[in-house]
C-alpha positions in Angstrom: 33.6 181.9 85.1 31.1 184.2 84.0 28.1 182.2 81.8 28.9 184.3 78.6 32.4 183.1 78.9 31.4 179.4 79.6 29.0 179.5 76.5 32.1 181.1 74.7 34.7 178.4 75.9 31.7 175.6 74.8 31.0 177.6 71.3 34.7 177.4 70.5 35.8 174.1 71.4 32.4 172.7 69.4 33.9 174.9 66.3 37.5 173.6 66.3 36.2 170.0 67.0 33.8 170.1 63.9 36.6 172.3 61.8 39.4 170.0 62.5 37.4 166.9 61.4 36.9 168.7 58.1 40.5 169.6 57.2 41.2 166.0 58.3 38.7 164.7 56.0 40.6 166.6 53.0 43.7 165.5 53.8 42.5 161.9 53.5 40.6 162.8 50.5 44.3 164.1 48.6 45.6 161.1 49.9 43.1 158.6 48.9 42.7 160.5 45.5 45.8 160.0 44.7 46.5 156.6 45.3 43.5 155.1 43.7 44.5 157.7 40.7 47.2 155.1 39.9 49.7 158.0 38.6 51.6 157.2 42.1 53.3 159.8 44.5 55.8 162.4 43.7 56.8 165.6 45.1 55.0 168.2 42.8 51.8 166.4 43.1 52.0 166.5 46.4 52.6 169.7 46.7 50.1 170.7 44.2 47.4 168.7 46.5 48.8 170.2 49.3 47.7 173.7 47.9 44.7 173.2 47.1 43.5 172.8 50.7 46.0 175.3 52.3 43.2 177.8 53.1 41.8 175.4 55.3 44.7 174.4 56.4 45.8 178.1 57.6 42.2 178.9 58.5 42.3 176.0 61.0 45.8 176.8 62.4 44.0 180.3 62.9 41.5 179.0 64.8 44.1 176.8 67.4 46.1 180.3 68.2 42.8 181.7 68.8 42.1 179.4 71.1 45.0 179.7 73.1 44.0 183.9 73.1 40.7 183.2 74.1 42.2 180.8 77.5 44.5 183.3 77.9 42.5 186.4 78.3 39.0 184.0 79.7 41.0 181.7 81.7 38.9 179.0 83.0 38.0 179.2 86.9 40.3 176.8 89.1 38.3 174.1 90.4 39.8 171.2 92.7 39.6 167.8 91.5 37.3 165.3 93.4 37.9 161.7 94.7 36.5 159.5 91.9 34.0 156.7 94.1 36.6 153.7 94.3 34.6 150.4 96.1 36.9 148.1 96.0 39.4 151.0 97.1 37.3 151.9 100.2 36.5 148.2 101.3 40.2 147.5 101.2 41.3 150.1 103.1 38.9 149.8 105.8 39.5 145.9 105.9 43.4 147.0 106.8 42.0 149.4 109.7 39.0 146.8 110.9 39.7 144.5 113.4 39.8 140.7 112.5 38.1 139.4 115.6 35.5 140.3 117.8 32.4 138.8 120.3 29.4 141.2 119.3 26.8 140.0 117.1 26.6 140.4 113.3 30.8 140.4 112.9 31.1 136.9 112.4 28.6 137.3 109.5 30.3 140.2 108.0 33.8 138.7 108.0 32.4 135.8 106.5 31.2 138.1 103.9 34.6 139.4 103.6 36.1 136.0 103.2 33.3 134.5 100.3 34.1 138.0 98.3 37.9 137.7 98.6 38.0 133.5 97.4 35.9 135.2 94.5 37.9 138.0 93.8 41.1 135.1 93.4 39.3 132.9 91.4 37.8 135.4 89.3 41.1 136.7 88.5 42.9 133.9 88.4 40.8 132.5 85.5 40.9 136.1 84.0 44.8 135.8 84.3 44.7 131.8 83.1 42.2 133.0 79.6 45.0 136.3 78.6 47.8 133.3 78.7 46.1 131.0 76.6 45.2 133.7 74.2 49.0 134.8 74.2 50.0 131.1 73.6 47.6 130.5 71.1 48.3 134.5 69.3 52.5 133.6 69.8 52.3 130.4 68.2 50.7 131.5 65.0 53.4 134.7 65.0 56.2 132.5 65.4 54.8 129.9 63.1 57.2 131.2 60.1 57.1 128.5 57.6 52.7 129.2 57.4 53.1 133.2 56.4 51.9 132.8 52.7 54.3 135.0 50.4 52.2 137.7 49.8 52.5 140.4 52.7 48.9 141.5 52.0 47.7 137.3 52.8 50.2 137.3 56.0 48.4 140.4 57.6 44.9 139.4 56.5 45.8 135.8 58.1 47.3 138.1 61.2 44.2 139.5 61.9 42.2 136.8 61.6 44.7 134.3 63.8 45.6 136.7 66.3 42.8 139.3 67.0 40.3 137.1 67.7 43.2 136.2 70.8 43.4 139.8 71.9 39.1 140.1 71.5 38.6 137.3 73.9 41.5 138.3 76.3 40.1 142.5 76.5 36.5 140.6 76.7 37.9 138.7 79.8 39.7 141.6 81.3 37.0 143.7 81.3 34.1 141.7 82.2 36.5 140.8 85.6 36.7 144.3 86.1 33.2 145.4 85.9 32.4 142.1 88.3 34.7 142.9 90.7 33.6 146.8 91.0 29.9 145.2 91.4 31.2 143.1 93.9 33.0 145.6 95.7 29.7 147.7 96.5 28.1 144.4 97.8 30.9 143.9 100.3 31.2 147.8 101.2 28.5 147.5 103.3 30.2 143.9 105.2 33.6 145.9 105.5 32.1 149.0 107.3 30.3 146.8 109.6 33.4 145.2 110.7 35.1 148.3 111.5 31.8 149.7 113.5 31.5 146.5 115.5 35.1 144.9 115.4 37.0 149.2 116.0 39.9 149.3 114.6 42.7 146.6 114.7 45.6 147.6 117.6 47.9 145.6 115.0 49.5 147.9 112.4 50.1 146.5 109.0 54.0 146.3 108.0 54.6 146.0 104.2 56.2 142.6 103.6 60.2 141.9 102.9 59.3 141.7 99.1 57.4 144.3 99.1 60.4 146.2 101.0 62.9 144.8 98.5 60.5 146.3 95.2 60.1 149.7 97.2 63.9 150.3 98.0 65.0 153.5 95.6 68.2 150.7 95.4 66.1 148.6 93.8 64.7 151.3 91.6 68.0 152.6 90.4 69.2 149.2 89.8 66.1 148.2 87.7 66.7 151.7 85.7 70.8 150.7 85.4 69.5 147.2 83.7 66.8 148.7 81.4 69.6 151.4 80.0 72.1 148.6 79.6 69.8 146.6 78.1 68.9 149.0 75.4 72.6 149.6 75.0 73.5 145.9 73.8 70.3 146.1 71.7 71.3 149.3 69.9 74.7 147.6 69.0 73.4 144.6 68.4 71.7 146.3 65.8 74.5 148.2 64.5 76.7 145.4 64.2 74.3 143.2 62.1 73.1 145.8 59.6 70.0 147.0 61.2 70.6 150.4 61.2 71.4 150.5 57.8 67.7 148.2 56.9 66.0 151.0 59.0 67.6 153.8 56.7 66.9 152.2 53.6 63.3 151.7 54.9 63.2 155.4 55.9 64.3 156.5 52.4 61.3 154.3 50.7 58.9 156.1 52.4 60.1 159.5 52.0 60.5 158.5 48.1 58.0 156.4 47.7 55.2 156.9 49.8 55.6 160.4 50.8 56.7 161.6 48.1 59.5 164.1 49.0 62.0 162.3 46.8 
């Protein structure tokens, strides 16, 4: 890819980002206008709204076909897709080739190494996994707590949020503060795992994938899991059928057109 053709590609793709915030931003604006107008939603003023921002609209839809002209006739140059750096990756796979044992001196250190990083990799995770299920406890009980949802719908999702996110904010807190531990961890013990190998060679045993492990990997298993899933959603769709359901969904679907839409 020629330079002018990368400047073009980086031109463009800055234009359409900037140009599809805009027309975004006026759509919200119709929307938001008319709501806090009070005179409520209705075909013709939606359509009237509509129209007023329709040169936008069409500039903007422009803009996305010329896009796919300019790829088409400056096709970007093919480039191969590197290895992302993966530690913890790299340090288990060349644990599974490193041998487990051996007489020279500094290999006892290293597997010991090894051995402290993996008991903290289990606890870590373990407490990780033992904070998301109190969170979930603590989250489900307040959701299936029916008798406490005040009767206003506005008051039950305001008391939602503030029951049930704070849950889901401590569990993604927990989740990813294990995660960026254990990739800091994994470059400490890199180093330990590749002195294995170089001292230890490689291990004459190979590793064989476990009967469960077997079982789960078995296309068998696969097309039986895939056999349960559609029979599953089978009974549910019935289910549904049978005790009115459907016919709530379609009466749902016909507010919004009506009411919130507006295409009624």
């Amino acid at each position: 890819m020629t330079p002018t053709v990368r400047r073009l590609h980086m031109w463009y793709g800055i234009f359409l980002a900037v140009f599809t915030i805009i027309v975004g931003i006026l759509f919200i604006s119709q929307a938001a206008d008319i709501y806090y107008s009070g005179v409520g939603y209705s075909r013709e003023l939606v359509v009237e709204r509509c129209t007023a921002i329709a040169a936008p609209f069409w500039i903007w839809v422009a803009a996305v076909i010329a896009g796919g002209i300019i790829w088409t006739v400056f096709p970007e140059d093919e480039k191969k897709l590197k290895r992302l750096p993966d530690a913890r990756g790299d340090a288990e796979r060349f644990y599974k080739l490193a041998a487990k044992e051996s007489d020279k001196p500094g290999f006892d250190e290293a597997a010991q190494a090894v051995a402290r990083d993996a008991k903290i990799r289990k606890i870590l995770w373990l407490s990780c996994m033992g904070v998301c299920l109190v969170c979930a406890a603590v989250g489900m009980a307040f959701l299936f707590n029916l008798p406490s949802y005040p009767s206003d719908p506005n008051d039950a999702i305001l008391g939602l949020v503030r029951s049930v996110l704070p849950c889901v904010l401590v569990a993604f807190a927990a989740c990813i503060g294990a995660t960026i531990y254990d990739g800091i961890a994994a470059k400490k013990v890199l180093p330990h795992v590749k002195k294995m190998l170089a001292l230890g060679g490689r291990s004459q045993e190979q590793a064989q994938p476990g009967k469960i492990a077997l079982v789960l990997q078995s296309p068998v298993t696969l097309l039986i899991v895939r056999i349960a899933i559609i029979l599953v959603a089978i009974v549910f769709i019935v289910l549904g059928v049978f005790n009115g359901g459907m016919n709530d969904v379609l009466i749902k679907a016909i507010n919004i057109c009506t009411e919130c839409i507006g295409m009624g």
